[in-house]
DRENMIBA-39861 format. One record per atom (N, C-alpha, C, CB): atom name; x, y negated, z. Coordinates in Angstrom, 3 decimals, decimal comma. Glycine has a CB too. Layout:
% residues N
<a: CA xx: X yy: Y zz: Z>
...
***
This chain:
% residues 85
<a: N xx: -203,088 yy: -81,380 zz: -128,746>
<a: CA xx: -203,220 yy: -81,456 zz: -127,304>
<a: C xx: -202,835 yy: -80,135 zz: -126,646>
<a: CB xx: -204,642 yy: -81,838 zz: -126,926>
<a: N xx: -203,027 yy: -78,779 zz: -127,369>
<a: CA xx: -203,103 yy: -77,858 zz: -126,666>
<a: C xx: -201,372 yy: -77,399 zz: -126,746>
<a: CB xx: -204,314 yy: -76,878 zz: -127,173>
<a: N xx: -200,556 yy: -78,057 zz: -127,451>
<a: CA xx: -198,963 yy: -77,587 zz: -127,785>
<a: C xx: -198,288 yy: -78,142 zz: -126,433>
<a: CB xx: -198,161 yy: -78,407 zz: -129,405>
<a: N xx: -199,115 yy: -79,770 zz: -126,421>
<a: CA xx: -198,483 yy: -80,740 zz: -124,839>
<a: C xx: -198,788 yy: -79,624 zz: -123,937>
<a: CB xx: -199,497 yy: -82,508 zz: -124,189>
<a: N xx: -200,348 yy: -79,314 zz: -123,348>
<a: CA xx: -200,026 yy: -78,397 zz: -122,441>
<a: C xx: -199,298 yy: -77,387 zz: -122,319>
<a: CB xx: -200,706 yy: -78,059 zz: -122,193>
<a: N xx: -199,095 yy: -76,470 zz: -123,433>
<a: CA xx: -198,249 yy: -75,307 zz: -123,205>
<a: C xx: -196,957 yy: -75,740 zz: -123,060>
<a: CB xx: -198,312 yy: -74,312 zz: -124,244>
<a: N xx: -195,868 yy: -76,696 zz: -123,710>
<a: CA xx: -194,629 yy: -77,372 zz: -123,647>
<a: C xx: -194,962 yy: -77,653 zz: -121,979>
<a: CB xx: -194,392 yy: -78,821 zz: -124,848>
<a: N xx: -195,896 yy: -78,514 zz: -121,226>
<a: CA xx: -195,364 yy: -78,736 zz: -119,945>
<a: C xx: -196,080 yy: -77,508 zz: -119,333>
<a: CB xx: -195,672 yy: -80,250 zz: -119,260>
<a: N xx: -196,480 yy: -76,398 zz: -119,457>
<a: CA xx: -196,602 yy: -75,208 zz: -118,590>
<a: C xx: -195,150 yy: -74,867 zz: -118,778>
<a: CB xx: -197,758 yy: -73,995 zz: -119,027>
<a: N xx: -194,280 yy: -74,612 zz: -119,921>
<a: CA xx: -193,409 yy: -74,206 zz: -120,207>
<a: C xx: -192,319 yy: -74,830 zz: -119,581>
<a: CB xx: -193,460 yy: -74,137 zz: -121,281>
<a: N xx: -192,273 yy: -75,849 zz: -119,244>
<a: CA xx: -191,130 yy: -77,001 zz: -118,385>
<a: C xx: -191,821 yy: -76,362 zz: -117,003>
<a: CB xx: -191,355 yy: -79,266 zz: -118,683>
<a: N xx: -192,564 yy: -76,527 zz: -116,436>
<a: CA xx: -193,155 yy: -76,154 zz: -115,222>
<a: C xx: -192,528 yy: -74,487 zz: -114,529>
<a: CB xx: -194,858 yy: -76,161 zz: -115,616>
<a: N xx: -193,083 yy: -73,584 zz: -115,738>
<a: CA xx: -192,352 yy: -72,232 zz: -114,957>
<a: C xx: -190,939 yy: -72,437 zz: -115,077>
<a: CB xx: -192,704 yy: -70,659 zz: -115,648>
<a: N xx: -190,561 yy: -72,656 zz: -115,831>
<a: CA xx: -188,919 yy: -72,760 zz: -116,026>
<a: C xx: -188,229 yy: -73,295 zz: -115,037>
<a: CB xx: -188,481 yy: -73,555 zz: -117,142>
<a: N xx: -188,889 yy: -74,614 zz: -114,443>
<a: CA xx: -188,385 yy: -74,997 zz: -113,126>
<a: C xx: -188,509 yy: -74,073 zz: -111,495>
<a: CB xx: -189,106 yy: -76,289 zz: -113,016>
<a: N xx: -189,826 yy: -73,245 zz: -111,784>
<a: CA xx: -190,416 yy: -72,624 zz: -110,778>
<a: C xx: -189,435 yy: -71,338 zz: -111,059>
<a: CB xx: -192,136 yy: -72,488 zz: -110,852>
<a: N xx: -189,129 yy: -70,924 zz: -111,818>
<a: CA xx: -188,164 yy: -69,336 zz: -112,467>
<a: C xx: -186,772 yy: -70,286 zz: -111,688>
<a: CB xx: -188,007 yy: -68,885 zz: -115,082>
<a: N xx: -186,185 yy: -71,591 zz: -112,148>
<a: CA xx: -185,029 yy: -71,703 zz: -111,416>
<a: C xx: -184,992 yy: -71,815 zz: -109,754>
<a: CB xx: -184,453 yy: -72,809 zz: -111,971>
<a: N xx: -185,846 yy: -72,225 zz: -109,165>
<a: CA xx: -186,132 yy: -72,402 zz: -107,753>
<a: C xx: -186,252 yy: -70,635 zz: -107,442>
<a: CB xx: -187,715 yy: -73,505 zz: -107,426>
<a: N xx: -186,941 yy: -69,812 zz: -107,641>
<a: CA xx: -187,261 yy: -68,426 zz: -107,735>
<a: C xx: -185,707 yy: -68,124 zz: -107,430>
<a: CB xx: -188,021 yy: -67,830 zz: -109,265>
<a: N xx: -184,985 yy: -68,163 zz: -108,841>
<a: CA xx: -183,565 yy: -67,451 zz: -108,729>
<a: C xx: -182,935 yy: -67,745 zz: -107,746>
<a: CB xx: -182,671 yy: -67,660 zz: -109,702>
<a: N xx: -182,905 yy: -69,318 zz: -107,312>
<a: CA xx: -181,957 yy: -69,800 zz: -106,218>
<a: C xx: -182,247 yy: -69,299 zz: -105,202>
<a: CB xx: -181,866 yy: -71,090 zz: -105,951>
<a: N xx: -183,392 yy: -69,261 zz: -104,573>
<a: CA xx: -183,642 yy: -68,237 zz: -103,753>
<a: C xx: -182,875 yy: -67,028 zz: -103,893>
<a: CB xx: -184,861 yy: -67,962 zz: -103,844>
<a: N xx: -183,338 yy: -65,924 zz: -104,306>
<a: CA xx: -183,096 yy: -64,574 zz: -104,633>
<a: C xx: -181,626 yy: -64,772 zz: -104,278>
<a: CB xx: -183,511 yy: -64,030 zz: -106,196>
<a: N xx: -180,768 yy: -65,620 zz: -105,155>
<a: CA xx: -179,233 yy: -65,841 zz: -104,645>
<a: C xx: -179,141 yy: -65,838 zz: -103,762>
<a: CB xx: -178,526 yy: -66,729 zz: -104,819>
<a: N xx: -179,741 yy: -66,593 zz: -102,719>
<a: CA xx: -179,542 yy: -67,080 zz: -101,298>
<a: C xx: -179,902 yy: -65,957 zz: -100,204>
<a: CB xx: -180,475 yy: -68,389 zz: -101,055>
<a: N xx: -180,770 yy: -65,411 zz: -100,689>
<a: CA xx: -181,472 yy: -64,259 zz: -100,099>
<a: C xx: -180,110 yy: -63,112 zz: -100,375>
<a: CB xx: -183,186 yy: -63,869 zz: -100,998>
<a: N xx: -180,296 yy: -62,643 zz: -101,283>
<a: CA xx: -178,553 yy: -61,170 zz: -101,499>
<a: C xx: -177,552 yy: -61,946 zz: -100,899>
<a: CB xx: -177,687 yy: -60,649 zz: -103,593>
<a: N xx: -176,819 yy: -63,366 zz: -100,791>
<a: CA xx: -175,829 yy: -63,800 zz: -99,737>
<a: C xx: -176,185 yy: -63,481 zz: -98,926>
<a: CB xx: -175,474 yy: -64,905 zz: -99,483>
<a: N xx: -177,080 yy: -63,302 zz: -98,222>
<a: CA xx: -177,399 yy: -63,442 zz: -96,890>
<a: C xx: -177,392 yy: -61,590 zz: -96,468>
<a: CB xx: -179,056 yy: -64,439 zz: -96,704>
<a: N xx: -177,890 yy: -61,129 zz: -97,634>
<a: CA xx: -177,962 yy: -59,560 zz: -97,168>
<a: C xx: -176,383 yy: -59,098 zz: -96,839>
<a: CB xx: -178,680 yy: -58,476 zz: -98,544>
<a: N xx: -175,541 yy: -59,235 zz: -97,982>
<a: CA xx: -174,110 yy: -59,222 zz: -98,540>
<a: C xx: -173,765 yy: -59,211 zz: -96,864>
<a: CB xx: -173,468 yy: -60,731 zz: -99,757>
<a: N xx: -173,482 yy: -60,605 zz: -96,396>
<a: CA xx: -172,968 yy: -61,123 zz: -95,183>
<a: C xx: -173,851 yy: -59,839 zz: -94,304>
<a: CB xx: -173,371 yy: -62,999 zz: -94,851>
<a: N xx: -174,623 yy: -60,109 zz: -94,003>
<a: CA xx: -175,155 yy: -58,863 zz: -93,039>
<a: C xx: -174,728 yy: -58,009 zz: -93,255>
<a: CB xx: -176,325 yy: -58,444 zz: -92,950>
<a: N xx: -174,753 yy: -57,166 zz: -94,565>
<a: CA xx: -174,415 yy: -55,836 zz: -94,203>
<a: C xx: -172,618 yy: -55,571 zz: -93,461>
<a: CB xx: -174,675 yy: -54,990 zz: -95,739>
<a: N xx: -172,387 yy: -56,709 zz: -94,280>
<a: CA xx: -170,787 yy: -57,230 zz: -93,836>
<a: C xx: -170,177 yy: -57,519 zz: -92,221>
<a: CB xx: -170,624 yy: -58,719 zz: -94,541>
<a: N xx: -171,029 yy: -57,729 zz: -91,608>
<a: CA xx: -171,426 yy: -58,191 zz: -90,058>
<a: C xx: -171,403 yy: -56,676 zz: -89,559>
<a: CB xx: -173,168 yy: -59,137 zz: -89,792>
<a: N xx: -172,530 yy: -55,628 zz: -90,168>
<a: CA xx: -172,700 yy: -54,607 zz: -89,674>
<a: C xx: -171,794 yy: -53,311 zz: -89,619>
<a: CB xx: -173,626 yy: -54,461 zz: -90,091>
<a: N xx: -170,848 yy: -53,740 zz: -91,085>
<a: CA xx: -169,686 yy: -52,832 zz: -90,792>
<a: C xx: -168,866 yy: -53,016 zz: -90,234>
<a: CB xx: -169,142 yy: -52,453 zz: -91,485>
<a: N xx: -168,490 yy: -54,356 zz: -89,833>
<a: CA xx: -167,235 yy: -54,996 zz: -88,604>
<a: C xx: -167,903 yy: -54,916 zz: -87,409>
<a: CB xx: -166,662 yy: -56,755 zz: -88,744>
<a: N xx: -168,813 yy: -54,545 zz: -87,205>
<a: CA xx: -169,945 yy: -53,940 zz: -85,496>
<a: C xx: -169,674 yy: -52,823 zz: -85,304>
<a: CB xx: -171,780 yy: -53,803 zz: -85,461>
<a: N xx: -169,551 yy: -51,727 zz: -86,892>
<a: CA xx: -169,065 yy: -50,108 zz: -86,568>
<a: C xx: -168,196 yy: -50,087 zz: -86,700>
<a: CB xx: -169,387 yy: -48,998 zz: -87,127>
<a: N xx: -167,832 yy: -50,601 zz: -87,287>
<a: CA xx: -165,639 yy: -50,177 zz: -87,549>
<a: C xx: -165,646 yy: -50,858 zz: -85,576>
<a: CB xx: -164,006 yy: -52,087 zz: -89,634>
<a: N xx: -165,828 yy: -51,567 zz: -85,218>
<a: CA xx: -165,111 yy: -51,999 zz: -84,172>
<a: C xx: -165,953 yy: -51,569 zz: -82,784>
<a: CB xx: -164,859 yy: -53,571 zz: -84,360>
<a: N xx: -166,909 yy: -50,542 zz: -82,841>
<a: CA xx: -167,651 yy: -49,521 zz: -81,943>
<a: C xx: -167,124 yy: -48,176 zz: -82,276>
<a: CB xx: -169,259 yy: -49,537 zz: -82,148>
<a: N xx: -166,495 yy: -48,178 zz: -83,208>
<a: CA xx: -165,617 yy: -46,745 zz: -83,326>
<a: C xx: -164,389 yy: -46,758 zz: -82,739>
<a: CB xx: -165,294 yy: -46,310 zz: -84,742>
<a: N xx: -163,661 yy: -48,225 zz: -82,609>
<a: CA xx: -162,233 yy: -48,481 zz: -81,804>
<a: C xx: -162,640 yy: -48,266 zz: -80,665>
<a: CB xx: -161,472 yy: -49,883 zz: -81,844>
<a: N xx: -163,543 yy: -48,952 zz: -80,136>
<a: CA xx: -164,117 yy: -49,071 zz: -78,978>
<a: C xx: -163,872 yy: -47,555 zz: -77,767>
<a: CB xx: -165,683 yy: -49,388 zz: -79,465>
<a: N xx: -164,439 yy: -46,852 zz: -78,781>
<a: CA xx: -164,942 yy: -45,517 zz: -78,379>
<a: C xx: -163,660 yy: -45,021 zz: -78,198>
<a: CB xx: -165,895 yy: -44,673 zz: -79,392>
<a: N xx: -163,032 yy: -44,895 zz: -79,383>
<a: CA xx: -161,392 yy: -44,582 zz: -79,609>
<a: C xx: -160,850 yy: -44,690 zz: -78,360>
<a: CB xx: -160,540 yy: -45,610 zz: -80,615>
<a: N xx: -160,829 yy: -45,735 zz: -77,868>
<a: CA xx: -159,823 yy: -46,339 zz: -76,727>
<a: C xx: -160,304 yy: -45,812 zz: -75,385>
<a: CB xx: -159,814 yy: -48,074 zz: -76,665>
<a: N xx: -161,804 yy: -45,895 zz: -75,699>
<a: CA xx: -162,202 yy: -45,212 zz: -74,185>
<a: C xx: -161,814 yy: -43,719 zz: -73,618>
<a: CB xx: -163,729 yy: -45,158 zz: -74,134>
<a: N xx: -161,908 yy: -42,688 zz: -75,047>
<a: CA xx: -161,454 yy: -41,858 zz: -74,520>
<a: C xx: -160,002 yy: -41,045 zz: -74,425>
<a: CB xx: -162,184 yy: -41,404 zz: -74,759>
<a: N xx: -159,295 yy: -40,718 zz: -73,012>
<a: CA xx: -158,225 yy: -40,805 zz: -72,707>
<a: C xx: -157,209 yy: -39,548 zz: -73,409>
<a: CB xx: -158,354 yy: -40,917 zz: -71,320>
<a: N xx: -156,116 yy: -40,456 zz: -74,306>
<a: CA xx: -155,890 yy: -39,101 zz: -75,447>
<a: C xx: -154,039 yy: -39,288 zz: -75,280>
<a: CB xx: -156,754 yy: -39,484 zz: -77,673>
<a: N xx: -153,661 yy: -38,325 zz: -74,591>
<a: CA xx: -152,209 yy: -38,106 zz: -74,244>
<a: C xx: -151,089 yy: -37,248 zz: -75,302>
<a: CB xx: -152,296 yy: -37,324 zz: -72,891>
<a: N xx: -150,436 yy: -37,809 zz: -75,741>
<a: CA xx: -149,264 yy: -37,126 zz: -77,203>
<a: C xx: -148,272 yy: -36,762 zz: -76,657>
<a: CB xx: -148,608 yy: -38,153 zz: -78,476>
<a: N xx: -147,545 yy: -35,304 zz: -76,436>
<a: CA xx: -146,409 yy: -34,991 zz: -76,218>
<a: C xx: -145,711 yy: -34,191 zz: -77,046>
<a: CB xx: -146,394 yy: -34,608 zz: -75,243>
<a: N xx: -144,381 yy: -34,509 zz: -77,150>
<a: CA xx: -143,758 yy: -34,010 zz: -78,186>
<a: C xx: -142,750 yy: -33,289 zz: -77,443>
<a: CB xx: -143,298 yy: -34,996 zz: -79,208>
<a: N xx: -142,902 yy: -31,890 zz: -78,022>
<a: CA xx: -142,285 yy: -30,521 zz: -77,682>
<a: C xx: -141,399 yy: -30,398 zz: -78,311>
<a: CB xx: -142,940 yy: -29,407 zz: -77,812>
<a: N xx: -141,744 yy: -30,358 zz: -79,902>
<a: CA xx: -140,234 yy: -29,892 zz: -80,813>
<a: C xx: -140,413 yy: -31,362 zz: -81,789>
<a: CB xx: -140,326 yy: -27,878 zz: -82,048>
<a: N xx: -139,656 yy: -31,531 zz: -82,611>
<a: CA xx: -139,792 yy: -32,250 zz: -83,705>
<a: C xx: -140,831 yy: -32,347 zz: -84,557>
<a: CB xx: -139,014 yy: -32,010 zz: -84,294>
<a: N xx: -141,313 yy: -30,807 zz: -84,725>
<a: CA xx: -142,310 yy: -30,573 zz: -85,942>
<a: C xx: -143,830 yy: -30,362 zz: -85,448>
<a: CB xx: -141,838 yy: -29,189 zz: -86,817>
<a: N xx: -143,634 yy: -30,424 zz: -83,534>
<a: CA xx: -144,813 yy: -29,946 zz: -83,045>
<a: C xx: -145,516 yy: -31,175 zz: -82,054>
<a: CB xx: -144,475 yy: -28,531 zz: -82,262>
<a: N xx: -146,695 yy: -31,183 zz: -82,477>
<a: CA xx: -147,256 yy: -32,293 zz: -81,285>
<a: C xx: -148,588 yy: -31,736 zz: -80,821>
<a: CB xx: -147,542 yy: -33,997 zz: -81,902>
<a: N xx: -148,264 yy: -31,608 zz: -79,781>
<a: CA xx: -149,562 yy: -31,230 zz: -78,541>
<a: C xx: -150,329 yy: -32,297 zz: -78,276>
<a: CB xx: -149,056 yy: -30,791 zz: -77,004>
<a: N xx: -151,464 yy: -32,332 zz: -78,231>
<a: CA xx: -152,371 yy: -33,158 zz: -77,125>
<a: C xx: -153,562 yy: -32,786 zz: -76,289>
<a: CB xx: -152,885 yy: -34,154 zz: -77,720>
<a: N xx: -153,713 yy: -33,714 zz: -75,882>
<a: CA xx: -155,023 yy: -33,116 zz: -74,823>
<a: C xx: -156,039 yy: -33,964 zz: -74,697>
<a: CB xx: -154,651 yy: -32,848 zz: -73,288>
<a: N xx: -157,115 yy: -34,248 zz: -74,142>
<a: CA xx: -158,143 yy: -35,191 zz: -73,975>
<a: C xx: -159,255 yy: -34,559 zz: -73,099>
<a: CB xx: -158,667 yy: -35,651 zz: -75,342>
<a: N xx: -160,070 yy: -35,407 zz: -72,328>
<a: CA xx: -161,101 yy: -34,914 zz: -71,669>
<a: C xx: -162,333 yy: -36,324 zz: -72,467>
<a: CB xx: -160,708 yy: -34,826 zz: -69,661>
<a: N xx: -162,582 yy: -35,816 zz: -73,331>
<a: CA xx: -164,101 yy: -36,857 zz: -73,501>
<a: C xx: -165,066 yy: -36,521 zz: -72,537>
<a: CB xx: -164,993 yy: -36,682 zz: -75,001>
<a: N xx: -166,218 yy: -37,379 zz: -72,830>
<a: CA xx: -167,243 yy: -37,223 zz: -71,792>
<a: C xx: -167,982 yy: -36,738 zz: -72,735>
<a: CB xx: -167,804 yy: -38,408 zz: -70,915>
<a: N xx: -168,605 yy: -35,390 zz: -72,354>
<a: CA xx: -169,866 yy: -35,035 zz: -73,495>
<a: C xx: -171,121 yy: -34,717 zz: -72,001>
<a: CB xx: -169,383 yy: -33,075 zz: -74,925>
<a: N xx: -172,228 yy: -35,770 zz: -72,086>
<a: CA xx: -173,316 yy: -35,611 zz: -71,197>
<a: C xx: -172,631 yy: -35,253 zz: -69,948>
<a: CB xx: -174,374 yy: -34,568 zz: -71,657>
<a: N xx: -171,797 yy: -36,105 zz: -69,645>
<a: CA xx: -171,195 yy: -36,290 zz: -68,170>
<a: C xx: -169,903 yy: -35,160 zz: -67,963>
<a: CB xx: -172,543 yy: -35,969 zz: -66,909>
<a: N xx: -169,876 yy: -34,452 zz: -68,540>
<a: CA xx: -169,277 yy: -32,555 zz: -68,618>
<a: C xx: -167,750 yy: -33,060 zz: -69,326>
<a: CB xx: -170,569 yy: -31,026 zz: -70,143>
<a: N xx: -166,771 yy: -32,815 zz: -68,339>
<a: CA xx: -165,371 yy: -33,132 zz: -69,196>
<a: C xx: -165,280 yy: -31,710 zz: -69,917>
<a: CB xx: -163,781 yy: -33,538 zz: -68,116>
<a: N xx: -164,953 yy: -32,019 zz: -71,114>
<a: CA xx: -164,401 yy: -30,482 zz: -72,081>
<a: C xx: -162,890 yy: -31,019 zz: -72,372>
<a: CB xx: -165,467 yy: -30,077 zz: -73,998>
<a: N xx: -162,027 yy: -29,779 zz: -72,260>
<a: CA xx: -160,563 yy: -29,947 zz: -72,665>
<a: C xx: -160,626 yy: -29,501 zz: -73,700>
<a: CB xx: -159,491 yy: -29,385 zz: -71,962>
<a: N xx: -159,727 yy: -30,111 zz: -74,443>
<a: CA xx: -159,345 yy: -29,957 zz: -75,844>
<a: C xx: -157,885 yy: -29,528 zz: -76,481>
<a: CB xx: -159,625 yy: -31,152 zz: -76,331>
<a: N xx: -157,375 yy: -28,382 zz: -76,798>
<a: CA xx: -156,291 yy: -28,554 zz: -77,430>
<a: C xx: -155,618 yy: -28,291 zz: -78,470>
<a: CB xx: -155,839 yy: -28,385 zz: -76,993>
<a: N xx: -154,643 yy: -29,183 zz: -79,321>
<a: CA xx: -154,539 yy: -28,772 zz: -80,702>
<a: C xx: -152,856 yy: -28,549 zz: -81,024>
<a: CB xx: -155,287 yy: -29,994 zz: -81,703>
<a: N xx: -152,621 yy: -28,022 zz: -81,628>
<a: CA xx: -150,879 yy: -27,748 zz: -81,923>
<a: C xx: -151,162 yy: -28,279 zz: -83,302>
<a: CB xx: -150,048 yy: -25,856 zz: -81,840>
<a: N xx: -150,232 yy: -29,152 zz: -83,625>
<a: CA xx: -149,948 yy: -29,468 zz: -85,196>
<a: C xx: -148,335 yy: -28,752 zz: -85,617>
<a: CB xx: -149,924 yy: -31,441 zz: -85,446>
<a: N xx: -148,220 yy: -28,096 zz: -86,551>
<a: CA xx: -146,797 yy: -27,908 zz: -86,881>
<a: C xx: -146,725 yy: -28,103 zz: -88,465>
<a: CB xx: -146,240 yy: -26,395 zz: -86,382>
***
């Protein structure tokens, strides 16, 4: 008598361990996708930003490119300028 019970405790968790896992699967898809959601929110709040602030390219020589920009830092335009050669 006591082998029947342990054989159906043993069928019992085994079913409860597969329901368990399926979960857990379902649960990391779901994280996966989120975190996945959250980097296409920053990648595309960094364009965002990109675009807002106003960034002008002029080309002087071939090898040289100037630009300029006024971001907004706490309302305060700062100029910026860089020579690449």
């Amino acid at each position: 008598m006591a082998t029947m019970d342990l054989t159906n405790e043993v069928v019992r968790l085994r079913a409860e361990l597969e329901k368990v896992s399926t979960e857990r699967d379902m649960l990391l898809c779901e994280v996966s996708n989120l975190r996945r959601e959250l980097e296409l929110s920053e990648l595309k709040n960094l364009q965002d930003d990109r675009q807002r602030e106003p960034t002008s390219c002029l080309l002087s020589k071939a090898s040289t490119i100037r630009w300029y920009s006024m971001p907004q830092c706490n309302g305060i335009g700062i100029k910026r300028r860089a020579n690449f050669t």
